[in-house]
LUMPA-719463 format. One record per residue (C-alpha): residue in one letter; x, y, z. Coordinates in pm, 1 decimal. Example, Ala and Ser with C-alpha at 12.3 -4.5 7.8 and 13.67 -1.06 7.14 Angstrom:
BEGIN
<atom residu="A" c1="1230.0" c2="-450.0" c3="780.0"/>
<atom residu="S" c1="1367.0" c2="-106.0" c3="714.0"/>
***
This chain:
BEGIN
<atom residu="X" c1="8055.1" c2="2180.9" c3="5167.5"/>
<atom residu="X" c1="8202.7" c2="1844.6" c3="5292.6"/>
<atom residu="X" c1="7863.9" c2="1659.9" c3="5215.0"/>
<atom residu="X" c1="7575.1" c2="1776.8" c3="5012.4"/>
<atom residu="X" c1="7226.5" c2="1886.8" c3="5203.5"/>
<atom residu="X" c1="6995.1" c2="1615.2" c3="5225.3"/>
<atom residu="X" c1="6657.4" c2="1636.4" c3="5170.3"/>
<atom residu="X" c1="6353.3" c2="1401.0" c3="5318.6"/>
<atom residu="X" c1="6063.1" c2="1389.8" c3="5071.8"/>
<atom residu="X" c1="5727.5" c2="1275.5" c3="5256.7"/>
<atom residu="X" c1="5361.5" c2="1321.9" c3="5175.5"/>
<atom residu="X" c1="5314.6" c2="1514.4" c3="4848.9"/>
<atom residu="X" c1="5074.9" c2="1754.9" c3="4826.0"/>
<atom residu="X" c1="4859.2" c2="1731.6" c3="4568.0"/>
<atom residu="X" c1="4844.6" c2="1904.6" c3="4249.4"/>
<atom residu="X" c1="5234.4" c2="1985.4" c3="4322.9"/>
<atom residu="X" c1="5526.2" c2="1901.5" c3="4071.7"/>
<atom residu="X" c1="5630.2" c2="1652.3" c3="4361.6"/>
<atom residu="X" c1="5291.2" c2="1465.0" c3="4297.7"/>
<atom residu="X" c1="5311.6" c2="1434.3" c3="3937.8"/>
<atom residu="X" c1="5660.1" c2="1253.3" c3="3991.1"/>
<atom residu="X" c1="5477.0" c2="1040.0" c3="4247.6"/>
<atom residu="X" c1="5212.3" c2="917.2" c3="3973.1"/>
<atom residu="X" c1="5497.6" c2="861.9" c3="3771.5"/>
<atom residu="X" c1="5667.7" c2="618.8" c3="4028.9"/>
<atom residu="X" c1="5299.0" c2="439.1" c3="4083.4"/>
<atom residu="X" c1="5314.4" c2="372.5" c3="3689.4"/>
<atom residu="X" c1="5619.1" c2="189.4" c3="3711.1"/>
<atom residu="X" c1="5612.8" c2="-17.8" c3="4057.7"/>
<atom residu="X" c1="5227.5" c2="-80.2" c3="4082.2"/>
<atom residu="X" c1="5154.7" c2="-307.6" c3="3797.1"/>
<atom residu="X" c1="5511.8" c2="-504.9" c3="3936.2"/>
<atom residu="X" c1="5336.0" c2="-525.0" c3="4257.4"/>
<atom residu="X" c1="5032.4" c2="-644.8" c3="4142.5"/>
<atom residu="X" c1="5137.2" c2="-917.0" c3="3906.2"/>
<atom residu="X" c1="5344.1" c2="-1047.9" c3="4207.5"/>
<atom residu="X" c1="5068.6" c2="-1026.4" c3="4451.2"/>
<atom residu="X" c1="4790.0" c2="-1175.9" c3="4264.5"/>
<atom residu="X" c1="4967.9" c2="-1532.7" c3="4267.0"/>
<atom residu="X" c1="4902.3" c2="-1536.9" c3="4652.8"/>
<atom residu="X" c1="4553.2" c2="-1426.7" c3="4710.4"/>
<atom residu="X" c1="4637.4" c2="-1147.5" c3="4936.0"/>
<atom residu="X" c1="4468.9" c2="-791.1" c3="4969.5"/>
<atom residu="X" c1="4653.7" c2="-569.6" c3="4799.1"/>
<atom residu="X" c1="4772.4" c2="-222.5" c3="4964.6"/>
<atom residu="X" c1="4999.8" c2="-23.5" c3="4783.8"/>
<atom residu="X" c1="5285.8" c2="219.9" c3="4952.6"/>
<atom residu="X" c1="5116.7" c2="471.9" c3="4663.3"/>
<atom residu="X" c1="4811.8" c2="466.9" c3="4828.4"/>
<atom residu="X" c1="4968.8" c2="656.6" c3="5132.7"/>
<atom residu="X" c1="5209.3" c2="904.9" c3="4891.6"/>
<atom residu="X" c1="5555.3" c2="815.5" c3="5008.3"/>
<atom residu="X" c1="5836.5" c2="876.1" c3="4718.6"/>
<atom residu="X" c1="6081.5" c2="612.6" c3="4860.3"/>
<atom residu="X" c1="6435.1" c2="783.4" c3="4858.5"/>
<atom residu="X" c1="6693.1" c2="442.6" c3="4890.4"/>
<atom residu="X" c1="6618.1" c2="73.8" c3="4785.8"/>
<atom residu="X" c1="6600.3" c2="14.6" c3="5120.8"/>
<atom residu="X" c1="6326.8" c2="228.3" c3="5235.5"/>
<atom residu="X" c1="6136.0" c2="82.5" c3="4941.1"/>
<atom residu="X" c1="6206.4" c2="-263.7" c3="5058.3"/>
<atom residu="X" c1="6062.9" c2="-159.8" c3="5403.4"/>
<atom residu="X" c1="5728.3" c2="-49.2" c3="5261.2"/>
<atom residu="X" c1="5688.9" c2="-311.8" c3="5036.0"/>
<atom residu="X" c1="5784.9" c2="-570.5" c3="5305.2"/>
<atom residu="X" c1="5486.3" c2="-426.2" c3="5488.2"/>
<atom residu="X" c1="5233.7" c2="-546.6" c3="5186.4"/>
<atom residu="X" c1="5296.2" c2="-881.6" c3="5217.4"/>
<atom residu="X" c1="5246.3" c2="-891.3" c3="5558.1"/>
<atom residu="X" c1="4877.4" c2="-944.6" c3="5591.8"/>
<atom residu="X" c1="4742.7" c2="-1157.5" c3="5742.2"/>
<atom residu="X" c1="5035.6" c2="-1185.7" c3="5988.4"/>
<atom residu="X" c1="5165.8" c2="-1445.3" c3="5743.1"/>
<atom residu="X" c1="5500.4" c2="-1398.3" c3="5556.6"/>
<atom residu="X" c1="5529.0" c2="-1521.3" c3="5203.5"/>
<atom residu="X" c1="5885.5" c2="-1545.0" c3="5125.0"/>
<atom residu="X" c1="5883.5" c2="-1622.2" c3="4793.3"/>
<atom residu="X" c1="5708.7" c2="-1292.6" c3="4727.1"/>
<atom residu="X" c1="5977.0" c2="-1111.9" c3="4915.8"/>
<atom residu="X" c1="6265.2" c2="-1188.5" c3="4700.0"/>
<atom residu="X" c1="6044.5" c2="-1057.3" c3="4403.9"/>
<atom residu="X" c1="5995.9" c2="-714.8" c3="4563.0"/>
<atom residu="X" c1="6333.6" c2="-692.2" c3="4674.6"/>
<atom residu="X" c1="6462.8" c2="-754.8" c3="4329.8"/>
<atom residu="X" c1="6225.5" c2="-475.7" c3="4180.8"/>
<atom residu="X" c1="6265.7" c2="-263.7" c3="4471.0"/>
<atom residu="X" c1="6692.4" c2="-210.3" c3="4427.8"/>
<atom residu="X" c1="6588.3" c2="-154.5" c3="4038.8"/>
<atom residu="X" c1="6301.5" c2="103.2" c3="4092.6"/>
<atom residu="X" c1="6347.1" c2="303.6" c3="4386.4"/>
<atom residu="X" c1="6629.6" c2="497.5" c3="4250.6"/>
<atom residu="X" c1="6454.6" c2="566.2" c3="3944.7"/>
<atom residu="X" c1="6179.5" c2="666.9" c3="4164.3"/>
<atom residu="X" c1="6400.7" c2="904.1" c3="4422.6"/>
<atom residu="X" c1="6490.6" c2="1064.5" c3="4072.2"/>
<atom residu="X" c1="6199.5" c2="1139.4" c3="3952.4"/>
<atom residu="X" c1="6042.4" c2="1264.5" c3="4307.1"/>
<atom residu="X" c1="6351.4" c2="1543.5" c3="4404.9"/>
<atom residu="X" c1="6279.3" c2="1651.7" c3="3974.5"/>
<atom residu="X" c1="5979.3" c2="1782.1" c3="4104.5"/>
<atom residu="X" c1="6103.3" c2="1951.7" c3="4427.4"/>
<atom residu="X" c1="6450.5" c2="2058.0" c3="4322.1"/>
<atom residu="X" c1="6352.8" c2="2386.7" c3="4185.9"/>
<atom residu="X" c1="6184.9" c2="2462.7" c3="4550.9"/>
<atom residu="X" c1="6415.4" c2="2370.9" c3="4761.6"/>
<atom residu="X" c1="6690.8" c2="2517.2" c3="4602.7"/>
<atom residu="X" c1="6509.8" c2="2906.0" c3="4577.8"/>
<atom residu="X" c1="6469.3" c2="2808.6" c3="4923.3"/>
<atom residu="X" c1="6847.8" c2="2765.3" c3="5019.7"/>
<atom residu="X" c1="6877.8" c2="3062.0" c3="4830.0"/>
<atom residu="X" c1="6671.8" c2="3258.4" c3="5028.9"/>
<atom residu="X" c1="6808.0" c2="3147.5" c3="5336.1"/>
<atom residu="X" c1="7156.3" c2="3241.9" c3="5283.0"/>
<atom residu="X" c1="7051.9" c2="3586.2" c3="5190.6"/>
<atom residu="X" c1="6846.3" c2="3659.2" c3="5485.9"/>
<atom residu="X" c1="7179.1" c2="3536.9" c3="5668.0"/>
<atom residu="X" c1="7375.4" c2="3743.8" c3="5504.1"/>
<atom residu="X" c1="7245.9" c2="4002.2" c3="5536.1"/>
<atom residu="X" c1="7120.1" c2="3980.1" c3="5929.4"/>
<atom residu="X" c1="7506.8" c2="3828.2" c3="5944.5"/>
<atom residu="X" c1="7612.5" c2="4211.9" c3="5785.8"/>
<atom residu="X" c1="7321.3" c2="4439.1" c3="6033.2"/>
<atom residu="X" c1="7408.4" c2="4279.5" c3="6337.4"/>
<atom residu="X" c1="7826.2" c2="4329.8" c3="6277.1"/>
<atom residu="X" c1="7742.0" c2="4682.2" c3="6181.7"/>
<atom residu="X" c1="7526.7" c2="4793.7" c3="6464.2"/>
<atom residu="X" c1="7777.6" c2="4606.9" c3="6736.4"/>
<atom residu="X" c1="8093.2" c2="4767.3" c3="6591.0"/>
<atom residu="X" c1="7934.3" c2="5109.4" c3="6627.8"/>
<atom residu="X" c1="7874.3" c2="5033.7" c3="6936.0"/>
<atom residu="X" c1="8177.0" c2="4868.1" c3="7055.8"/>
<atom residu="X" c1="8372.0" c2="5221.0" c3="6889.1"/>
<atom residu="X" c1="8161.8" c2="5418.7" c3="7070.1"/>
<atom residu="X" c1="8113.2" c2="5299.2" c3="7416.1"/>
<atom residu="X" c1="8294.3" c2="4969.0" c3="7462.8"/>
<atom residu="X" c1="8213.4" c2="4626.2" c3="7543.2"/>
<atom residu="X" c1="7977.6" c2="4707.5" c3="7828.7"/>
<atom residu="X" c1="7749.1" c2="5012.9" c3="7592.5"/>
<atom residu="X" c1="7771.8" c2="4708.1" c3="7343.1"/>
<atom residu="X" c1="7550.9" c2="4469.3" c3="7563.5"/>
<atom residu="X" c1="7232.3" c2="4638.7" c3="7563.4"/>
<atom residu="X" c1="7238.9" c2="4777.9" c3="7215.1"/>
<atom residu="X" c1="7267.8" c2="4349.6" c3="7104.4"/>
<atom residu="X" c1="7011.4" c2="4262.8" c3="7361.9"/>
<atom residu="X" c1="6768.4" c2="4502.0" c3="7226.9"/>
<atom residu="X" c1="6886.3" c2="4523.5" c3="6848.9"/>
<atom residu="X" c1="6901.0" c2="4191.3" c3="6755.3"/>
<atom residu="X" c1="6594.8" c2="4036.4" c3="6821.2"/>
<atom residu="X" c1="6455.9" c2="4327.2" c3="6606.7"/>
<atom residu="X" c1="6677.6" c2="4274.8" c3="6341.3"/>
<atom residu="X" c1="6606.7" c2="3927.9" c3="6329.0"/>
<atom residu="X" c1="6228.0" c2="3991.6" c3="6314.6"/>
<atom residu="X" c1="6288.9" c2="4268.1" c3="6010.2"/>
<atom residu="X" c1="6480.8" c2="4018.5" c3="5837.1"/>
<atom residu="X" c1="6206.6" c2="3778.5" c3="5902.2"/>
<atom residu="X" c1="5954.7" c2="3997.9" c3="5723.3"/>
<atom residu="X" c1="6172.1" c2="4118.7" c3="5451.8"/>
<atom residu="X" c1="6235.7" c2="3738.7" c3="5331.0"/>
<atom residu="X" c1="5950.3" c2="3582.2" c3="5396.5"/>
<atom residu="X" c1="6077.9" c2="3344.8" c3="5640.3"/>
<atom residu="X" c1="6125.0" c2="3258.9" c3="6013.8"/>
<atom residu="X" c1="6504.0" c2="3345.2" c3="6074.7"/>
<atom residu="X" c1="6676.3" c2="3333.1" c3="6461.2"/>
<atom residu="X" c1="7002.7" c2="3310.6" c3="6625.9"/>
<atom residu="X" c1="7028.5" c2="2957.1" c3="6852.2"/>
<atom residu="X" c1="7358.0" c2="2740.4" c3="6982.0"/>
<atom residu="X" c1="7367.5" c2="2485.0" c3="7215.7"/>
<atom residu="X" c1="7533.5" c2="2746.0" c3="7466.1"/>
<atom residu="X" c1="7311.0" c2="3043.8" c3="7460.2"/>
<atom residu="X" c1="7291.2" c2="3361.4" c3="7638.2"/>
<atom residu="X" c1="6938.7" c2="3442.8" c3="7582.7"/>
<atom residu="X" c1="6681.0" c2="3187.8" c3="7718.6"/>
<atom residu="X" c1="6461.0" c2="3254.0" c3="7413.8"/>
<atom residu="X" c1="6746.1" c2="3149.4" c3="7171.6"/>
<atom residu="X" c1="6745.3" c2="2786.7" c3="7305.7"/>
<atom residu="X" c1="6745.6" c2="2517.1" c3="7037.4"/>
<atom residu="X" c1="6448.7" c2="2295.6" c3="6993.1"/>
<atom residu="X" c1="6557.6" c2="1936.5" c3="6886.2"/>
<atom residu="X" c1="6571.6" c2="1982.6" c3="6565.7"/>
<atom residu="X" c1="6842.0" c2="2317.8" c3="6590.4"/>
<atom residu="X" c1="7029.5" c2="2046.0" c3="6890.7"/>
<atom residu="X" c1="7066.6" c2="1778.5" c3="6624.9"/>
<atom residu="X" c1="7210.3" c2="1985.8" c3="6334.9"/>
<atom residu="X" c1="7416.2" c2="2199.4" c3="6590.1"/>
<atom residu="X" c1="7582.2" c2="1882.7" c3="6779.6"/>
<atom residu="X" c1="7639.1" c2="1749.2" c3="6399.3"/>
<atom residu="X" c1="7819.8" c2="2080.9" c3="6305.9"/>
<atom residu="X" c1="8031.4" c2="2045.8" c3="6609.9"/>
<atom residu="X" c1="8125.9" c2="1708.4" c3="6539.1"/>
<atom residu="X" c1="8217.0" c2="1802.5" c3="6156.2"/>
<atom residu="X" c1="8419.6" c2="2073.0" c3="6287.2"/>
<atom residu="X" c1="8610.7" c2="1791.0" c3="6539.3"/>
<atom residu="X" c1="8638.5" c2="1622.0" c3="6231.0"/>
<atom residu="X" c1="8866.6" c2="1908.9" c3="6038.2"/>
<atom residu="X" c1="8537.4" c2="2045.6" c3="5841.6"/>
<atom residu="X" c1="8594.3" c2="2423.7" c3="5761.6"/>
<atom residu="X" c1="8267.8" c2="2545.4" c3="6006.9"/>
<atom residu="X" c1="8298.1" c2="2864.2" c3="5759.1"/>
<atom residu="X" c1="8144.9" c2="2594.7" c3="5494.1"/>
<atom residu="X" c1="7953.0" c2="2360.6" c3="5703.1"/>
<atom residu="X" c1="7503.7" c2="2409.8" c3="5615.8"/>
<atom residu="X" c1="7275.4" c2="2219.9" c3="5631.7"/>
<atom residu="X" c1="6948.9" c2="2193.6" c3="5448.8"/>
<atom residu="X" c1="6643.6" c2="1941.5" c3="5519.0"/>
<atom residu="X" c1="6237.6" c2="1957.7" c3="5427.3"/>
<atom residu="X" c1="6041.1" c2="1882.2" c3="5768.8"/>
<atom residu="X" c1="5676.6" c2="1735.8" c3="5772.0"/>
<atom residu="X" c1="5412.8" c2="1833.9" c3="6014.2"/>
<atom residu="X" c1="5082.3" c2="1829.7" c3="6041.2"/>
<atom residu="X" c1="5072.9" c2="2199.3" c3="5890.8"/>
<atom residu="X" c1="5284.5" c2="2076.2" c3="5589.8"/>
<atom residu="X" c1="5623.1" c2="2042.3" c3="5462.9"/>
<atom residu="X" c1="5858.9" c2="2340.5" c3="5600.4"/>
<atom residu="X" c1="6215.2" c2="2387.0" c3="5463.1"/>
<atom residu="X" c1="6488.3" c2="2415.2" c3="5758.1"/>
<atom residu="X" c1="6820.9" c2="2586.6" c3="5682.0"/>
<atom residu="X" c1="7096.4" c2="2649.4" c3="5948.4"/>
<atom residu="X" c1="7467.0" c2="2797.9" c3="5889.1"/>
<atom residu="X" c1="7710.7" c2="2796.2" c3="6173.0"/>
<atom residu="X" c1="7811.3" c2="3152.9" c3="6340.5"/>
<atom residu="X" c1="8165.0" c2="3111.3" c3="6427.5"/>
<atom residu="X" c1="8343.1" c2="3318.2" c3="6694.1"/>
<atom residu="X" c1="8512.8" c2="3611.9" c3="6574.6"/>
<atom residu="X" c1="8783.5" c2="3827.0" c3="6748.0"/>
<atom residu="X" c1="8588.0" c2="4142.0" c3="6662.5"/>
<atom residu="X" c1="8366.2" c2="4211.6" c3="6771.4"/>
<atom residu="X" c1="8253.3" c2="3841.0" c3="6956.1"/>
<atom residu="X" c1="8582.3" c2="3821.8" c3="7176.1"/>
<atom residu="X" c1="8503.3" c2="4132.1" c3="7410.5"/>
<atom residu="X" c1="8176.3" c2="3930.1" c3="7517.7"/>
<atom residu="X" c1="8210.1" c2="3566.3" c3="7434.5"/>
<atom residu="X" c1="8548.0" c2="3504.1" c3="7476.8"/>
<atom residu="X" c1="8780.6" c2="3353.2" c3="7756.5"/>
<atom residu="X" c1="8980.7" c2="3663.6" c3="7897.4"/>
<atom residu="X" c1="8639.6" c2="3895.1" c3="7993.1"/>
<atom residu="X" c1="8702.5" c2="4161.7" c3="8191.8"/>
<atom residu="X" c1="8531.0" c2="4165.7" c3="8480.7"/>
<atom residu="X" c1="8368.0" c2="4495.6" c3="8460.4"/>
<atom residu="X" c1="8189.3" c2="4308.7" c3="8108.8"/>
<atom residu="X" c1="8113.9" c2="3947.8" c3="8280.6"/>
<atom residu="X" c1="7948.4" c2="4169.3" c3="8566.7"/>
<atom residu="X" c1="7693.3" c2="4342.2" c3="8313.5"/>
<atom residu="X" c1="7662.2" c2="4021.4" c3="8123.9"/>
<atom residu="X" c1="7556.8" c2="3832.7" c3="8462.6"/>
<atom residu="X" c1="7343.6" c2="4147.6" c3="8534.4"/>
<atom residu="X" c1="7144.0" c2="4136.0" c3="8162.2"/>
<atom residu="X" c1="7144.0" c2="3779.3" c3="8151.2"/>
<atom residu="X" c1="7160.6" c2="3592.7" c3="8462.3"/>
<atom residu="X" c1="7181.2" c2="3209.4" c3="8300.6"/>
<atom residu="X" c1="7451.3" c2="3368.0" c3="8095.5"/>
<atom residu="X" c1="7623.0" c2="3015.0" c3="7944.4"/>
<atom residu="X" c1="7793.5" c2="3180.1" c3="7615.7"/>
<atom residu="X" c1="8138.9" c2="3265.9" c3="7690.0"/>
<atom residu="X" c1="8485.9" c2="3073.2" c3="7685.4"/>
<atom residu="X" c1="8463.4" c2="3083.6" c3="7337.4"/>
<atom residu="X" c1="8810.5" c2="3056.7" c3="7102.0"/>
<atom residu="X" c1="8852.3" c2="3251.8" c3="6737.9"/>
<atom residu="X" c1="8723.3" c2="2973.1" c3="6500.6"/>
<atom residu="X" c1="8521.3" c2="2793.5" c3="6714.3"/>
<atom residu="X" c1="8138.4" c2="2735.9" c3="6647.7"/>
<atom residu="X" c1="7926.1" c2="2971.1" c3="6884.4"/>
<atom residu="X" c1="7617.7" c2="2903.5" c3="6763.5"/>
<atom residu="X" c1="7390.2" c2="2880.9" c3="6437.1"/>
<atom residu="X" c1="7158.9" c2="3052.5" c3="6221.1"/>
<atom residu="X" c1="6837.2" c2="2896.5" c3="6171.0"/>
<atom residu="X" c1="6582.3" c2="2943.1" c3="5901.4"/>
<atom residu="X" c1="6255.3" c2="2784.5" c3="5854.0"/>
<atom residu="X" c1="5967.9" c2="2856.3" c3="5538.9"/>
<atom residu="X" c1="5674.6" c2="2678.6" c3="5379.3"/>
<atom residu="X" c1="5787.8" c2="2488.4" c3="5106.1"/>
<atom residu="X" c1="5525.1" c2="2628.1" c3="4908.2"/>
<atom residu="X" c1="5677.5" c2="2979.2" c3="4971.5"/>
<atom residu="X" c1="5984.3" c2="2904.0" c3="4896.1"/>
<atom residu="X" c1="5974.3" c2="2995.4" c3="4552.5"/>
<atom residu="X" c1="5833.8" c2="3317.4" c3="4596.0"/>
<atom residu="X" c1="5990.1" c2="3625.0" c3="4556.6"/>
***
């Protein structure tokens, strides 16, 4: 992997291990805060009061910036004091938060790439059987019915949400929402880059108003077999005519060998991700 997955930490749920590191953080930075903030009179409101694990010195500075702004007054003096404390504890504190949420995540990832995998492996099998046995154009409808089902299977096996999405699709109901755009455009561009798409992922925990969601997407890169025959730039007519036919806003060919064709994305509830 050229970078490591990032992960956004935001509103702990109670009770969790990510919570316990939170109280942890609050024992170091709020009596700091306080013994700063009593010398100026002003109501104190903590960034622990609202649960936010700070993951850089910088978004710490941000929150604690915000404290001293009551009153629509800015006390300068009591600035420079947070700053100072802020570079020394917010990395402490971004350790001890991802302590509590590493072993989650990661059974997550895990989980991801297996329901891949292994979707990756039934969708290959099923298309080269059908490519052997009927060609390109007997190919078509066996992928537009068997892949939405395999996808679903997968789905239930794991535990997870798991689809097929690219920012060139050939099913309307494969469209990327923003989140899927932004991760796909970013694989593209580390791909422009020289980044081995075979390698590229991409890992990041969401917050909603359901609760925290794990998102994992891996690249699908074009393959001469058995991709080419359908998503490639020398189509035989005969194929781009039952293409058009089964998917009239058709916008996934032109493809190259190598090339990024689209992603697969995987969403679960942080809370299941340990599960098996």
């Amino acid at each position: 992997m050229d970078r490591p997955p990032w992960r956004t930490m935001r509103e702990p749920q109670y009770g969790s291990a990510e919570n316990s590191a939170s109280e942890q953080c609050r024992s170091i930075v709020n009596p700091t805060c306080r013994r700063i903030l009593s010398g100026y009179s002003l109501r104190l409101t903590s960034w622990c009061d609202y649960a936010i694990v700070p993951s850089s010195p910088g978004e710490l500075i941000r929150l604690l910036h915000q404290m001293i702004f009551m009153n629509d007054k800015l006390y300068r003096p009591a600035l420079k004091c947070l700053a100072m404390m802020a570079i020394i504890a917010a990395p402490v504190c971004s350790a001890l938060a991802s302590e509590g949420s590493t072993a989650e995540t990661d059974a997550g990832i895990a989980k991801a790439r297996l329901a891949i995998s292994e979707l990756a492996a039934s969708l290959k099998e099923s298309l080269v059987k059908a490519l052997d046995a009927g060609g390109p154009i007997a190919a078509l409808p066996v992928c537009k019915s068997i892949a939405p089902e395999a996808a679903a299977s997968a789905s239930q096996t794991h535990g997870l949400t798991i689809r097929r999405t690219a920012l060139r699709v050939r099913n309307p109901d494969n469209t990327p929402d923003d989140f899927e755009r932004r991760v796909l455009e970013e694989f593209v561009s580390q791909t422009a880059r020289g980044s081995d798409p075979e390698k590229l992922e991409h890992v990041e925990i969401v917050s909603d108003g359901s609760g925290r969601t794990l998102r994992f997407m891996k690249p699908i890169v074009m393959a001469e077999k058995p991709c080419a025959a359908c998503h490639g730039k020398a189509i035989a007519p005969e194929v781009l005519g039952t293409v058009k036919s089964l998917y009239p806003a058709d916008a996934a060919t032109g493809f190259a060998p190598g090339e990024i064709r689209g992603a697969f994305s995987v969403s679960m509830p942080i809370e299941a991700a340990a599960k098996d």
